[in-house]
C-alpha positions in Angstrom: -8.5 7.5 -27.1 -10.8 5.2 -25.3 -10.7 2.5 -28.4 -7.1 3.1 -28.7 -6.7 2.4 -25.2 -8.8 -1.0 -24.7 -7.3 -2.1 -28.3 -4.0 -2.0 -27.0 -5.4 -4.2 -24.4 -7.8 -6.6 -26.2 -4.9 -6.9 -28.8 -1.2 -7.2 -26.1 -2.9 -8.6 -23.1 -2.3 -5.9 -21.3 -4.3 -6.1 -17.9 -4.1 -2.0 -17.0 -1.9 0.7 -16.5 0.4 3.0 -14.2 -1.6 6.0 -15.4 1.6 9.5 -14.3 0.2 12.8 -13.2 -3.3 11.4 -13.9 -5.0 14.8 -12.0 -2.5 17.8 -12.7 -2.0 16.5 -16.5 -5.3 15.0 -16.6 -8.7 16.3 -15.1 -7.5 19.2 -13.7 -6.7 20.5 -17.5 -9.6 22.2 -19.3 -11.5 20.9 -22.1 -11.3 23.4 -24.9 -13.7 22.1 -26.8 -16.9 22.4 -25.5 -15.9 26.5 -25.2 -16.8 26.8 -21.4 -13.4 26.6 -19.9 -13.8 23.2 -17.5 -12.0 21.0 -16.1 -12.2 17.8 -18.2 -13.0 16.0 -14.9 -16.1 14.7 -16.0 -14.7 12.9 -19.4 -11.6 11.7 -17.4 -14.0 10.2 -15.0 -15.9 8.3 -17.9 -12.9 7.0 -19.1 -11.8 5.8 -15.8 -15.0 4.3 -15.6 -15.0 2.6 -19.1 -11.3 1.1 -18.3 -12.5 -0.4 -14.6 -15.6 -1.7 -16.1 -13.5 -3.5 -18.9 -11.4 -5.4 -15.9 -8.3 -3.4 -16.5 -6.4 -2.8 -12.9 -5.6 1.2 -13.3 -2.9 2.9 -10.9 -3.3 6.5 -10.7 -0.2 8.5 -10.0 -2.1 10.6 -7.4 -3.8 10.5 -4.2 -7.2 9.7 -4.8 -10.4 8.3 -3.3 -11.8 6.5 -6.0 -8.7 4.4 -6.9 -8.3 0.9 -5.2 -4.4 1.3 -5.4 -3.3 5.2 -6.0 0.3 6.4 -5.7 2.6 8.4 -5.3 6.4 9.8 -3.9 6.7 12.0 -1.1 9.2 14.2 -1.8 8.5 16.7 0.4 8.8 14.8 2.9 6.8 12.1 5.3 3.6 14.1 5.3 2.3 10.3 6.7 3.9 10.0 9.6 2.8 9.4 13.1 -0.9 8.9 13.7 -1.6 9.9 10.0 0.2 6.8 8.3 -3.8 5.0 8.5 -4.6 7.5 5.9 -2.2 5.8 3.4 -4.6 2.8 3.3 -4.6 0.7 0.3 -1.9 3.2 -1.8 1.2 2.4 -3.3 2.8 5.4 -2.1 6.7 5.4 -1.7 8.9 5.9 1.3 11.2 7.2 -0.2 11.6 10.7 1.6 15.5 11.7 2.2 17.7 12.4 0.1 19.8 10.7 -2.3 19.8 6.7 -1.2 19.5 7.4 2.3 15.1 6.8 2.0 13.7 5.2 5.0 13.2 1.9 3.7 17.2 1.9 2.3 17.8 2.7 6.6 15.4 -0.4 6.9 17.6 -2.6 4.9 20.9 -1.2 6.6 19.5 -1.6 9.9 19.9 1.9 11.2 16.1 1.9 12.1 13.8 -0.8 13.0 11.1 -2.7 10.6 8.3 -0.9 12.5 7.3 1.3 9.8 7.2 -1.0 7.1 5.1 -3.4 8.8 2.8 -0.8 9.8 2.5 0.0 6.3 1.4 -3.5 5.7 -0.7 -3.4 7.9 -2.5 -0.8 6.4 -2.4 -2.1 2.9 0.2 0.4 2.2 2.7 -1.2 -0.3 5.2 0.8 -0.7 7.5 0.8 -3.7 11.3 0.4 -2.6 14.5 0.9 -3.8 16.6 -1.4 -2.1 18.8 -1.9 -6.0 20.1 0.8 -4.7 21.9 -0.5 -1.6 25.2 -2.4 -2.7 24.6 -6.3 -1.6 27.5 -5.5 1.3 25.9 -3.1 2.8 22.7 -4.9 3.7 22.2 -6.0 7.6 21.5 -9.6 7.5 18.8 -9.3 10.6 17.0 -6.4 9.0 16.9 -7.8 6.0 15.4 -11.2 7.4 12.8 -9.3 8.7 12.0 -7.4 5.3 11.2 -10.7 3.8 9.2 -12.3 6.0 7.2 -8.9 6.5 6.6 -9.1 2.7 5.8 -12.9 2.6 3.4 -12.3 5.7 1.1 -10.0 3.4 1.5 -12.1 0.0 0.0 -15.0 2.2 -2.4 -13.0 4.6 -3.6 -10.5 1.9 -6.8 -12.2 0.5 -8.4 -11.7 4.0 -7.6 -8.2 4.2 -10.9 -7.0 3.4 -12.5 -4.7 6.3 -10.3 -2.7 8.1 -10.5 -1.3 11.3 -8.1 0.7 13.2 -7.3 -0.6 16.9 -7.7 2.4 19.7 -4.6 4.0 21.3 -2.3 2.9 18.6 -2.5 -0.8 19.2 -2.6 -2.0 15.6 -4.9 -3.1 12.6 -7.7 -5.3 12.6 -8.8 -6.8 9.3 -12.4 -9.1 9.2 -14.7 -10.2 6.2 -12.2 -13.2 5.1 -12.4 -16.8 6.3 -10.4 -15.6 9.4 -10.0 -12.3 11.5 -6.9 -11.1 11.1 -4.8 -8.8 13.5 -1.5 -6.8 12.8 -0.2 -6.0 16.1 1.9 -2.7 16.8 1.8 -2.5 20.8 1.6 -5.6 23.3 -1.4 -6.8 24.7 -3.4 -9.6 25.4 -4.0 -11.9 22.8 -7.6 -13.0 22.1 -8.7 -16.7 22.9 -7.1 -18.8 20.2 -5.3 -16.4 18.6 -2.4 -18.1 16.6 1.1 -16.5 15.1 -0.1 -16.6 11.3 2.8 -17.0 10.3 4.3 -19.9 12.4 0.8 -21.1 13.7 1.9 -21.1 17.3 -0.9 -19.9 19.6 -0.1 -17.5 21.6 -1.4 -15.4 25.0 0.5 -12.1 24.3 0.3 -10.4 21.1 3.9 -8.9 19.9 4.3 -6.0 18.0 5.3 -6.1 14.4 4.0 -9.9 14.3 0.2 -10.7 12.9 -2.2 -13.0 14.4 -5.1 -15.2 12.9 -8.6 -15.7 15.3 -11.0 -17.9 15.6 -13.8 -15.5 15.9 
């Protein structure tokens, strides 16, 4: 399986995979053929290992901690919400908890609720997939949907100094260090550190405003 899997690779181009139910159809199954009735974990693991270490980017369908970019759907509902969404860091897991078309980030894009989720999920380096093809082109609120795009473009050109996160007290926002420039994603307002510019219009500023990021000098 392993040569199988890095020939498609070596021979296509392929740079990885969206690996589905990689832990209830895959290490949580037992290996019957050793005889001793366990999990196959450990050989599931090597192979995970030998694909990373052959540069292939590999998305687990599952929450777990060894993955750089795990996902999932909650289904059951937003078990992320409130003061728990930090623990979606770095995922690719959904939004899309509700039923039929009506998910959060389809509300989003009708403006029936505000961006602030979604950018908080950016902030945390939470990408969730959306569904938005799902929303006839009528339907969409102009604002809302302004704001979508710029949230998205803010990440694509901020992303590369996302490196070290740390999580700002009393719900305040995100800070991210370790690139050429700090880098805060503000939820709450407060004061704005010396210097600190809008990073996506450069303006400096004295007040930080939520759901906009800011760029420091320090």
């Amino acid at each position: 399986m392993r040569e199988r899997l890095l020939g498609v690779c070596e021979r296509t181009g392929l740079a990885g995979y969206l690996w589905d139910s990689f832990s209830n159809l895959g290490w949580w199954q037992l290996d019957y053929s050793q005889g001793d009735m366990r999990p196959q974990f450990e050989r599931m693991a090597g192979l995970y290992a030998d694909l990373a270490k052959a540069g292939l980017y590999i998305k687990p369908e599952a929450l777990v901690a060894f993955s750089n970019h795990s996902c999932c759907g909650l289904h059951g509902g937003n078990v992320y919400a409130g003061d728990l969404l930090g623990y979606s860091y770095n995922t690719a897991i959904a939004l899309s908890f509700g039923d039929g078309d009506e998910t959060y980030e389809n509300r989003i894009l009708r403006g029936q609720v505000p961006i602030d989720m979604l950018f908080q999920c950016i902030a945390h380096k939470r990408i969730p997939t959306l569904n938005f093809h799902l929303i006839p082109r009528s339907e969409w609120h102009a604002p809302s949907c302004a704001a979508i795009k710029e949230v998205l473009a803010l990440y694509r050109d901020q992303r590369h100094r996302m490196i070290r996160r740390t999580v700002l007290k009393d719900g305040q926002g995100v800070r991210w260090d370790g690139g050429d420039q700090a880098l805060i994603f503000a939820f709450k307002p407060m004061s704005a550190p010396a210097e600190a510019r809008d990073a996506t219009t450069g303006e400096t500023v004295t007040i930080l405003t939520p759901n906009r990021a800011y760029l420091l000098n320090g």
